[in-house]
N, C-alpha and C positions, 0 to 999 in steps of 0.2 A: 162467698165473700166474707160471711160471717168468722168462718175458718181463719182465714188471710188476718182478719182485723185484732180474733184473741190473740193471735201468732205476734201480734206487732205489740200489741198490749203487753204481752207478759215481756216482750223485749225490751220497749222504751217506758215502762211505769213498773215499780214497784209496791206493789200490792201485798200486805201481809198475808193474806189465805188464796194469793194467786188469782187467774181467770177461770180457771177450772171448775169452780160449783157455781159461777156464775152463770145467770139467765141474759137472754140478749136483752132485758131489758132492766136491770140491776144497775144502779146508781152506781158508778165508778168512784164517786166520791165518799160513798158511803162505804166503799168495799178499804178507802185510803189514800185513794192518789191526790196528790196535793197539785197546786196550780203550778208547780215547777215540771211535775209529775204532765201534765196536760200540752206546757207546751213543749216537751219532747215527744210527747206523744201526735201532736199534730205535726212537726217534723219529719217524724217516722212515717206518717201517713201519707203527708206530701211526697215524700220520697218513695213511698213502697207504688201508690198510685198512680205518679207522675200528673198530679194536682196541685193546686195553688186554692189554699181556702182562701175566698175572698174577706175582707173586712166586715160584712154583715152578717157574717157565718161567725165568729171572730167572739164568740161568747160561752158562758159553762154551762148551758144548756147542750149544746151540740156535741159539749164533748163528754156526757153525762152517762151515755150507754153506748153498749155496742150497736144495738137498733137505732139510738139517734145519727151514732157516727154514719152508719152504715145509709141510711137517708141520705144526708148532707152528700157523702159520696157520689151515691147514685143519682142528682138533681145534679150533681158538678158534671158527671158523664153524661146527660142526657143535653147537660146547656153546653159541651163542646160539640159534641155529634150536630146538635143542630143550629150551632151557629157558629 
């Protein structure tokens, strides 16, 4: 998944040094992506995952690293599966 997520990053954020040397737990914000930069990037998300980030997910925490994003995802698949 981690794969899928750079993949989507380097497509919907523009980052000056790229996803590439980054670690899954690197600051996206520190790497550049600006808050315009985050919510196309949670668009891309929604769309690549076929999710719906709810309103309390909905802050720059979540969207802060590949390991946070990669979380939130995988808590989103686990609360459709089981409900």
């Amino acid at each position: 998944m981690n794969i899928q997520i750079r993949e989507i990053i380097a497509r919907a954020v523009e980052l000056p040094g790229g996803v590439g040397d980054l670690v899954d737990t690197s600051d996206l914000y520190e790497a550049g992506m600006t808050s315009f930069g985050s919510v196309q990037l949670m668009l891309a998300l929604e769309e690549a995952f076929d999710v719906e980030f709810p309103e309390r997910m909905l802050n720059r925490r979540l969207f802060s690293s590949i390991a946070t994003i990669r979380a939130a995802l995988e808590e989103l698949r686990s609360e459709s599966v089981g409900g």
